[in-house]
C-alpha positions in Angstrom: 0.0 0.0 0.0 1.3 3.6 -1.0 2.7 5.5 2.1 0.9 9.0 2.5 -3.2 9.5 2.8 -5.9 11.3 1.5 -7.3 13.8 2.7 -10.7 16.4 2.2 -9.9 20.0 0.9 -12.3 22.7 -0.2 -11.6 26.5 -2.2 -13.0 27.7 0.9 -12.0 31.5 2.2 -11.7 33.9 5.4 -10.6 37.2 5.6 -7.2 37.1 7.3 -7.1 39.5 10.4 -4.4 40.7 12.6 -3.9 40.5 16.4 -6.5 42.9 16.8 -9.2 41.0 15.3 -9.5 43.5 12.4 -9.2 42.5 8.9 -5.9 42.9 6.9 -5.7 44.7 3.9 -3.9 44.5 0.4 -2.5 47.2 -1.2 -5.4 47.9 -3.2 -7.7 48.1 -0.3 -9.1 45.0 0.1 -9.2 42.4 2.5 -6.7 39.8 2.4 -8.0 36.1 2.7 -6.7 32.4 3.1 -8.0 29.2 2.7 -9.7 27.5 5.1 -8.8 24.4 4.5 -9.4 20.9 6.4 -10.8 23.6 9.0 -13.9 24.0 7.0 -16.9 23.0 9.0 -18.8 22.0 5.7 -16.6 19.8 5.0 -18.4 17.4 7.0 -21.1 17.4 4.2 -21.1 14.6 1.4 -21.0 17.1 -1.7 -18.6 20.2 -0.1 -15.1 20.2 -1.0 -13.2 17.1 -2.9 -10.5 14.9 -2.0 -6.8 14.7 -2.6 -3.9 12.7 -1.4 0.2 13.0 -1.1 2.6 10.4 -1.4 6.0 10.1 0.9 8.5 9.0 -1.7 12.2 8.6 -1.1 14.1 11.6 -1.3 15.4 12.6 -4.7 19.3 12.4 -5.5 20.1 15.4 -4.0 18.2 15.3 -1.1 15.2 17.2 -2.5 11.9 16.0 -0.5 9.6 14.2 -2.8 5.8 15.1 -2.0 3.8 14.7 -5.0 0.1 15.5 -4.2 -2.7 15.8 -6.0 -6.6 16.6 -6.1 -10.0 17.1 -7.1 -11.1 13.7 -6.6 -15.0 13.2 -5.9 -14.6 10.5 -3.3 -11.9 9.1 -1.0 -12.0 5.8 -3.0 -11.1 7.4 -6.5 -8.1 9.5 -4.7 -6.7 6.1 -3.1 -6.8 4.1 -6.5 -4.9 7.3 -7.9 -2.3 7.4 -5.1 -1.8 3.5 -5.2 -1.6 3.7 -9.0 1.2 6.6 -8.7 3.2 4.7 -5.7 3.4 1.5 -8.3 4.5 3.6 -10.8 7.2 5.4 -8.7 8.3 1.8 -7.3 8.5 0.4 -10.6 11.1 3.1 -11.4 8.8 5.5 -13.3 9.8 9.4 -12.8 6.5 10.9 -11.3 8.5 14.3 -10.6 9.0 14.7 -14.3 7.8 18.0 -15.5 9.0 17.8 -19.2 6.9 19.4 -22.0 5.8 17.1 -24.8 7.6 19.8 -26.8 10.9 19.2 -24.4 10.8 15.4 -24.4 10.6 15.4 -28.4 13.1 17.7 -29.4 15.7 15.8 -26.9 14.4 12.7 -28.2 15.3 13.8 -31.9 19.2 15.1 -30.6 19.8 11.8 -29.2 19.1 9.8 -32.3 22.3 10.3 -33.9 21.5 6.8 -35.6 19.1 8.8 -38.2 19.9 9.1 -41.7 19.9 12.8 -43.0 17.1 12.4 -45.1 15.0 10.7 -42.1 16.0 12.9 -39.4 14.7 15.9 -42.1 11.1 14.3 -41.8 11.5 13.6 -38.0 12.6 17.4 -37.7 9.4 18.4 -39.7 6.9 16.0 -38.2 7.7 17.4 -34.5 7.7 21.3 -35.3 5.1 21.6 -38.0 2.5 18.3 -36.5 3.2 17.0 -33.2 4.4 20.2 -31.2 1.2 22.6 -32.5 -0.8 19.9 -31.0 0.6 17.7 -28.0 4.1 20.2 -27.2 2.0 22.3 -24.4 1.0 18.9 -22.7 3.2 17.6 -19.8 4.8 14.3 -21.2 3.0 12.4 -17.4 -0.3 13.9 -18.9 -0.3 12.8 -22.4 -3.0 10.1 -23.1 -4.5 8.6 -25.9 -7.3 10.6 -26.8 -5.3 13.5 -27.4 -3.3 11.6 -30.2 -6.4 10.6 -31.8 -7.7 14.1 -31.7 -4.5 15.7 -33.0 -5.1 13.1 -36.1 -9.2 14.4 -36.2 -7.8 18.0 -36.6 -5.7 16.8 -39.6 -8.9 15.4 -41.0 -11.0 18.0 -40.5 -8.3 20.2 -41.8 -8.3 18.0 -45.1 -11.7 18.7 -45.9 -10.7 22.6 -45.9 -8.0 21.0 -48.4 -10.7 19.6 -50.8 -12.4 22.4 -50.7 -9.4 24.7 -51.8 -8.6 22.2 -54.6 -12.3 22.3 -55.9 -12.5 26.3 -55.9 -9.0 26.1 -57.7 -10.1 24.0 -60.0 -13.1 26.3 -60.6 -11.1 28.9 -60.8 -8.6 27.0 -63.8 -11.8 26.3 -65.7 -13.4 30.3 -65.5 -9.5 31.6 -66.6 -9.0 29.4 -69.2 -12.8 30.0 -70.8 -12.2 33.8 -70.8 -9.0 33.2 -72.3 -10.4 31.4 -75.2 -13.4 34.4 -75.3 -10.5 36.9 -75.8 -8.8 35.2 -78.2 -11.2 34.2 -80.2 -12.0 37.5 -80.4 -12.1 39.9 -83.6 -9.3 42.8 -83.3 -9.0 44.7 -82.1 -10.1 42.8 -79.0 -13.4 44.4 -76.3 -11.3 45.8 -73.6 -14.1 44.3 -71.3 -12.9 40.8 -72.3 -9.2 41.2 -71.2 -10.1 42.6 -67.8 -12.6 39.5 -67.5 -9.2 37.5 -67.9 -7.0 39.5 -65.9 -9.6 39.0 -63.1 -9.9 35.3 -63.7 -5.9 35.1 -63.8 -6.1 36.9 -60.0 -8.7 34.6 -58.8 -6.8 32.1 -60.1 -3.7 33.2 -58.4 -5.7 33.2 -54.8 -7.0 30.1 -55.0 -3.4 28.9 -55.9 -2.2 29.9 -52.3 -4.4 28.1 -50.5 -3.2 24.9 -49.2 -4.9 21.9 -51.4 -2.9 19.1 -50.8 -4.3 16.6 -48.5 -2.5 14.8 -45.8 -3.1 11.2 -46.8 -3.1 7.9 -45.0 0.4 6.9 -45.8 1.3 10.0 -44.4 -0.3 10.0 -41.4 0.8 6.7 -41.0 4.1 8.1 -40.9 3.1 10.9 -38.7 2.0 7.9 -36.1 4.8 5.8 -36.6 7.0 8.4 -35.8 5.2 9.3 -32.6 5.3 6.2 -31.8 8.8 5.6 -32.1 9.3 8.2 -29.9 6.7 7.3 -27.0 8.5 3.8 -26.8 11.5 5.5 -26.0 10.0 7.3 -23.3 8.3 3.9 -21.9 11.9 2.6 -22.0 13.6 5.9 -20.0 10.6 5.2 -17.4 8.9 8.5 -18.0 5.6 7.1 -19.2 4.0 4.1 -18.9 2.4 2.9 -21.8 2.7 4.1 -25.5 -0.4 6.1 -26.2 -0.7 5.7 -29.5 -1.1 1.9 -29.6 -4.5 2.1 -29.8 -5.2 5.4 -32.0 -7.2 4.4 -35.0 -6.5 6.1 -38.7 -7.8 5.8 -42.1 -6.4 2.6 -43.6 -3.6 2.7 -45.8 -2.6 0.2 -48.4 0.4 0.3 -50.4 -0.6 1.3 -54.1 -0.6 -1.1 -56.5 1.8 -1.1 -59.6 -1.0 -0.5 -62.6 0.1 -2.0 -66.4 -0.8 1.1 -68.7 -3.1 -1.2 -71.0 -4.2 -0.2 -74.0 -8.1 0.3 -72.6 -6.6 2.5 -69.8 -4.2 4.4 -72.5 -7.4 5.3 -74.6 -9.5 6.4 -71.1 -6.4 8.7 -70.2 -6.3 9.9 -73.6 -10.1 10.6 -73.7 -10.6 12.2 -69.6 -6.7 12.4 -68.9 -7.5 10.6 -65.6 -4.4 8.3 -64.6 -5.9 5.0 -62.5 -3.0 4.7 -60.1 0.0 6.4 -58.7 2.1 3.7 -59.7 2.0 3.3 -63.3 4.6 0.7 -65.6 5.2 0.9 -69.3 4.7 -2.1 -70.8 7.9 -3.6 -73.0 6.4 -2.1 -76.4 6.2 1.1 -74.5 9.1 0.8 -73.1 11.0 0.5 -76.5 9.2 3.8 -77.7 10.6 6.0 -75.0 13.8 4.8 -75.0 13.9 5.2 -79.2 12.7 8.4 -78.6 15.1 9.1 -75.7 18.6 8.1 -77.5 19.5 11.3 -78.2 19.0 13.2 -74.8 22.0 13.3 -73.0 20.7 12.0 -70.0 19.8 9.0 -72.5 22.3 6.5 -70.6 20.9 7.2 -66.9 17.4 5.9 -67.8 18.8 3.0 -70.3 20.4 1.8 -67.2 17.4 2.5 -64.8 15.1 0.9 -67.2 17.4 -2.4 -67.5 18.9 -2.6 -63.9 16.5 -1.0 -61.7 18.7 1.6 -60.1 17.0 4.2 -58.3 17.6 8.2 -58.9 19.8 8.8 -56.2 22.0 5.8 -57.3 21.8 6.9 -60.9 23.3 10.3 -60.5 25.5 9.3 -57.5 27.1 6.5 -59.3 31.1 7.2 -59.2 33.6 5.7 -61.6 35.5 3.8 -58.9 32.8 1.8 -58.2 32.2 1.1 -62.0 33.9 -1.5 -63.6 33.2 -2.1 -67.3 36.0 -4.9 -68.1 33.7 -7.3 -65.2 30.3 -5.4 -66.3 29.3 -4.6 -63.2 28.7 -1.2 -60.7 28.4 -1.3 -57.2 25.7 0.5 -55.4 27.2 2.1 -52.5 25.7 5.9 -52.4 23.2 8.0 -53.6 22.6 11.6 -54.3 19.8 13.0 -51.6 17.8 15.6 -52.9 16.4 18.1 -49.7 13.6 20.6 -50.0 15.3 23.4 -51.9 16.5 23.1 -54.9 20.2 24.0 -54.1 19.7 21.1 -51.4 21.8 17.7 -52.3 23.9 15.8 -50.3 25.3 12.2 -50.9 24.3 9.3 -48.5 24.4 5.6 -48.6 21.3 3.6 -49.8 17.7 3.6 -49.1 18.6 0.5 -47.3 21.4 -2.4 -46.3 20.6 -4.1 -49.0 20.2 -1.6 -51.6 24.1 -1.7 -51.3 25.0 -4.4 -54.1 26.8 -5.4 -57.3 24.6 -5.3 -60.6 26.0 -7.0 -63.8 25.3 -5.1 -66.9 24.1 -6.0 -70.0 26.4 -5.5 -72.6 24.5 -2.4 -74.1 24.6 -0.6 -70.8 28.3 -1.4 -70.9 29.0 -0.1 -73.7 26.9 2.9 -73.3 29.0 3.7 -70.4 32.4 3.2 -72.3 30.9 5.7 -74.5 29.6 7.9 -71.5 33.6 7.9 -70.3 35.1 8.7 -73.5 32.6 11.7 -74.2 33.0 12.9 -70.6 37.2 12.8 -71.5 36.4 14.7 -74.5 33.6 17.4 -73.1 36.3 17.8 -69.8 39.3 18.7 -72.7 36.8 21.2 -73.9 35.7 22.9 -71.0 39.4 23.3 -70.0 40.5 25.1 -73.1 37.1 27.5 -72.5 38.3 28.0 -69.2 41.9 28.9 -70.0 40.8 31.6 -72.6 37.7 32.7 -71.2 38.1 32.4 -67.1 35.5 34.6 -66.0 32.7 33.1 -68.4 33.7 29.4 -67.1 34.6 28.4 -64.2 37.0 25.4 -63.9 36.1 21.9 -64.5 34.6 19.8 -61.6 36.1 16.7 -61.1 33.3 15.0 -59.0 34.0 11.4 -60.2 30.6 10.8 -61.3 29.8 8.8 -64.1 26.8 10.8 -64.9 27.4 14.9 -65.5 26.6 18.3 -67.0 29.7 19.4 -69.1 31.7 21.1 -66.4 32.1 17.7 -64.6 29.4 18.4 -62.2 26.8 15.9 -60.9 23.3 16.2 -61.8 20.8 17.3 -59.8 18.2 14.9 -58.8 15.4 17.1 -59.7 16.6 18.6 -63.2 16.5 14.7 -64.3 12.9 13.9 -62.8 11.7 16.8 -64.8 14.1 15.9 -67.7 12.0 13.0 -67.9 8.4 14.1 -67.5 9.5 16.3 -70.6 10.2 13.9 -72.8 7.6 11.4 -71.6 4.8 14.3 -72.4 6.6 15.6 -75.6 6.9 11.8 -76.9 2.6 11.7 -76.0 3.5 8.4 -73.5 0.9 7.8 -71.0 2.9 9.4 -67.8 4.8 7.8 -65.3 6.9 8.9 -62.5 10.8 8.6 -63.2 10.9 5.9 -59.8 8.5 3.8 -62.1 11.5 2.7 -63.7 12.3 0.6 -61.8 8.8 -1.4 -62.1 9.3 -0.9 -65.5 12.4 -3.1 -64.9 11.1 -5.7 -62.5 8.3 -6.5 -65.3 10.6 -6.8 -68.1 12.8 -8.9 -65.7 10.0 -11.5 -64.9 9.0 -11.3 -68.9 12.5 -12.4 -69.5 11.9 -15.5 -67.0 14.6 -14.1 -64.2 13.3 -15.7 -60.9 11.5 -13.4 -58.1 14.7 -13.8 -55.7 16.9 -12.6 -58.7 14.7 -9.4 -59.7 14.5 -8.8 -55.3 18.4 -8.6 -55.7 18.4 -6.3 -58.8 16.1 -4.0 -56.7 17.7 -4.1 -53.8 14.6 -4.9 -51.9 15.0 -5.6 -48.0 12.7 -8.6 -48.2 11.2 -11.4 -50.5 7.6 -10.7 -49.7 7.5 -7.0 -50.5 9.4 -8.3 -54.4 6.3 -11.1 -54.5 3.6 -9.5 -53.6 4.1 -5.9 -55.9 5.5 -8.0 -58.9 3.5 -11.2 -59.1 0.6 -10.3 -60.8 2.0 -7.2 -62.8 1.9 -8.0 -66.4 -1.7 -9.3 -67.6 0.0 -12.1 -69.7 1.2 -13.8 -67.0 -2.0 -13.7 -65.1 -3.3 -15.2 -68.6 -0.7 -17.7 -68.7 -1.8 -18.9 -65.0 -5.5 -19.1 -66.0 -5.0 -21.3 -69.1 -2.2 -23.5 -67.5 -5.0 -25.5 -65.4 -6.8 -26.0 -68.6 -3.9 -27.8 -70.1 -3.6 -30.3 -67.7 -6.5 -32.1 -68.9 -7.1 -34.2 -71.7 -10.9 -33.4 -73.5 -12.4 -35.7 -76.4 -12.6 -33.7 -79.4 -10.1 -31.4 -78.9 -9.1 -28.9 -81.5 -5.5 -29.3 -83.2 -4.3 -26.2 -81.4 -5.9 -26.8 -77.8 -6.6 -29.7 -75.8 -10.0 -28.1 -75.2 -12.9 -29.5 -77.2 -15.0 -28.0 -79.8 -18.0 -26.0 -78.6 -21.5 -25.3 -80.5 -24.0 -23.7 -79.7 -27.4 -24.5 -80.2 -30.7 -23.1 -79.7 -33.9 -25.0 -79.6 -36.7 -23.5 -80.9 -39.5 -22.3 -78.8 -42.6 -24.4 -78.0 -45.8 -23.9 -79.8 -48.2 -21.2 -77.7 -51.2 -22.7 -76.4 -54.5 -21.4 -76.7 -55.3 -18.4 -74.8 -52.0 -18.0 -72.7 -51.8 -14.3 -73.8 -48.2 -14.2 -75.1 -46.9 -11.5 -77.4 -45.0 -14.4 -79.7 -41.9 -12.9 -78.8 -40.9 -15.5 -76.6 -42.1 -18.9 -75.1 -45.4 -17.4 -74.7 -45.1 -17.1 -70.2 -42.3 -14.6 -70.5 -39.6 -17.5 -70.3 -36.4 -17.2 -73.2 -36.3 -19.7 -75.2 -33.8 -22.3 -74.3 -30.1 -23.2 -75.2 -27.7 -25.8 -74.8 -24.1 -26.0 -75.3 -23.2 -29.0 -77.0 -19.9 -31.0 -77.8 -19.4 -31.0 -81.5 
């Protein structure tokens, strides 16, 4: 049992009087008065006052007396349970004296995670200050509970309705701009002045709308914000200043991982028609494949997506490949860093891979090979160049960057991660492709893979995938002929009489029997077996 007790309290005044029995006053005038206190006399009465207990802990480290108290309990029994469930917690090692912020605890949770990668510790930095500090940081850490998770999370829903909204009046707003641009050009000059201020005022609206946040907070996101949270709150049940994770049982929108969509010629034709794209992750298949990259051969960044299209590297790896870890007499690269793009545009630093296994060896194909023997020679040549330009004209160009990339612009520097992505969407729109992201690449490259036969542990190698199941379960069923191939291969098993030549499936005909003759007086129209019923059919085995 906790050592302290409970005790009755009330708010409970008296004026405060000297020796004299007369009242003392402040400086304002008025009377000073004190609480009464356990000295009450209506506290005796069931509904006066509340109760409250304190706790006689050990003393602190430096000899600081520990007192915790607490109250505003309706009865004696609720204020014991709460003094017995703060004594556990203070015997199992729990810090009850803790008065950290939310705000405090998370920001010295984020310093002592020195294990983060750049690019992570970015997100953690902006999930705390722009999501979890606006919400939860006035809270003390002992007082965070459950419910205030789940409402911080109802906030960012309700907040994503105002989102919608903002998108819809933009798009309204796209729609009135773009009709009274068309009114004034179609115009006869010289052009109604009326018509070009009813497009400067569209253009304005158009602008507002713009600014107001439209982007919704999805459930992958928020999954992040939780898990994050969460992440956190674990190590604060491990340091004993909490104890329990409060956001084990918050409940969000579900979130499943999109599905990697074939651009099929029915869904080419309904982009083409609405422009709607079905998916977020779209793949090429091979035939488009082969029209991008014929289009494509003379870009310079032509090379970078051959070999993301045939050996799955990602954009990062692409652009931070280095020439020491390429070697074209064995064919192969090694995939030890990446190029990390931040949120300005100046922003890129290099880092290892997504993951431990996205460090590996690919073998080239000999194209890619010799692509890149030809990506080394031009580089030699453009370098030579740049040199001679710098000698004569030194303030125009700046010396040559050796940054021992494999992919660069002509003064030796590395790409940035962005200027390819939007390389890419260029071409892909100029070439009339249906769209994909640059990243689908590297489905692109898993499909052709399987289509090639290459088993699902070889293509989770060539990706760099930290698991089998995540490889299996995006790339099984990708391409439609191999879910054809698996419906027919049943059928083949089993031998049918009558089979044609080309299928071991037998011949089919259909027949239709003719109707029965109407009897008297049934009231049919003669359209069909005179009580409404179709006439009837069979299938039949030629």
């Amino acid at each position: 049992m906790f050592d302290g007790t409970t005790y009755k309290r009330c708010s409970c005044t008296e004026p405060v009087l000297d020796d004299a029995g007369r009242p003392v006053l402040r400086p304002d005038g008025k009377p000073k008065r004190r609480e009464i206190g356990s000295a009450c006399p209506d506290l005796k009465k069931r509904d006066h006052g509340s109760w409250a207990y304190y706790l006689n802990l050990p003393d602190g480290p430096r000899g600081e007396r520990r007192r915790p108290r607490k109250s505003g309990f309706r009865t004696q029994t609720d204020a014991k349970e709460a003094a017995q469930k703060l004594w556990d917690e203070a015997q199992g090692g729990v810090d009850i004296d803790s008065k950290e912020t939310v705000a405090q605890y998370l920001r010295r949770w984020l310093r002592q995670r020195v294990d983060l990668k750049r690019s992570t510790r970015k997100d953690y930095e902006d999930y705390v200050e722009r999501i979890f500090i606006p919400a939860l940081g006035h809270l003390p850490l002992r007082q965070l509970r459950k419910r205030h998770v789940q409402e911080m999370f109802e906030e960012i829903w309700a907040l994503n309705e105002s989102k919608a909204a903002n998108r819809l009046a933009a798009q309204q707003a796209k729609a009135e701009c773009d009709d009274a641009h068309r009114a004034w050009k179609s115009a006869p000059k010289p052009r109604p002045p009326h018509l070009r201020q009813r497009w400067d005022e569209a253009k304005a609206a158009l602008r507002e709308a713009r600014q107001k946040p439209r982007r919704e907070t999805g459930p992958g996101t928020q999954k992040k914000f939780k898990d994050t949270l969460s992440a956190a709150l674990d190590a604060a049940v491990a340091e004993k200043l909490i104890t329990e994770n409060f956001t084990k049982g918050v409940v969000l929108p579900k979130y499943e991982r999109p599905e990697a969509l074939v651009w099929t010629d029915e869904r080419v034709a309904r982009w083409r028609e609405t422009g709607e794209i079905p998916g977020p992750v779209m793949v090429w298949t091979p035939q488009q494949t082969g029209q991008f990259l014929d289009g494509a051969t003379g870009h310079r960044m032509y090379p970078m997506w051959h070999l993301a299209v045939f050996r799955a590297t990602r954009r990062g790896e692409t652009v931070g490949l280095p020439w020491t870890e390429t070697d074209l007499e064995a064919g192969t690269i090694k995939v030890v860093e990446q190029l990390v793009k931040g949120r300005t545009y100046s922003e890129v630093w290099e880092d290892t891979p997504k993951s431990r296994s996205g460090r590996r060896t690919v073998t080239l194909d000999d194209v890619t090979r010799a692509l890149l023997r030809a990506v080394r020679q031009a580089q030699r040549t453009e370098r030579e160049a740049w040199e001679a330009k710098h000698l004569a004209e030194p303030e125009k160009y700046g010396p040559y960057v050796n940054s021992g990339r494999v992919f660069t612009t002509e003064d030796g520097s590395p790409h940035n991660p962005d200027n390819v992505s939007q390389a890419f969407d260029r071409l892909v729109k100029r070439l009339g492709l249906p769209p994909i992201r640059l990243h689908d690449l590297r489905h692109c490259a898993a499909s052709l893979s399987l289509a090639a036969g290459l088993s699902m542990k070889a293509i989770q190698a060539l990706l760099g995938h930290s698991n089998y199941s995540l490889t299996a379960d995006t790339y099984t069923s990708l391409m439609p002929q191999f879910d054809q191939a698996a419906a027919n291969a049943p059928v083949t098993l089993v031998p049918r009489a009558n089979a044609t030549e080309d299928s071991t499936a037998p011949k089919l005909t259909l027949v239709v029997s003719a109707p029965e003759p109407e009897e008297p007086g049934a009231g049919g129209d003669g359209q069909d077996g005179g009580d409404g019923r179709s006439a009837p059919c069979q299938v039949m085995s030629a």
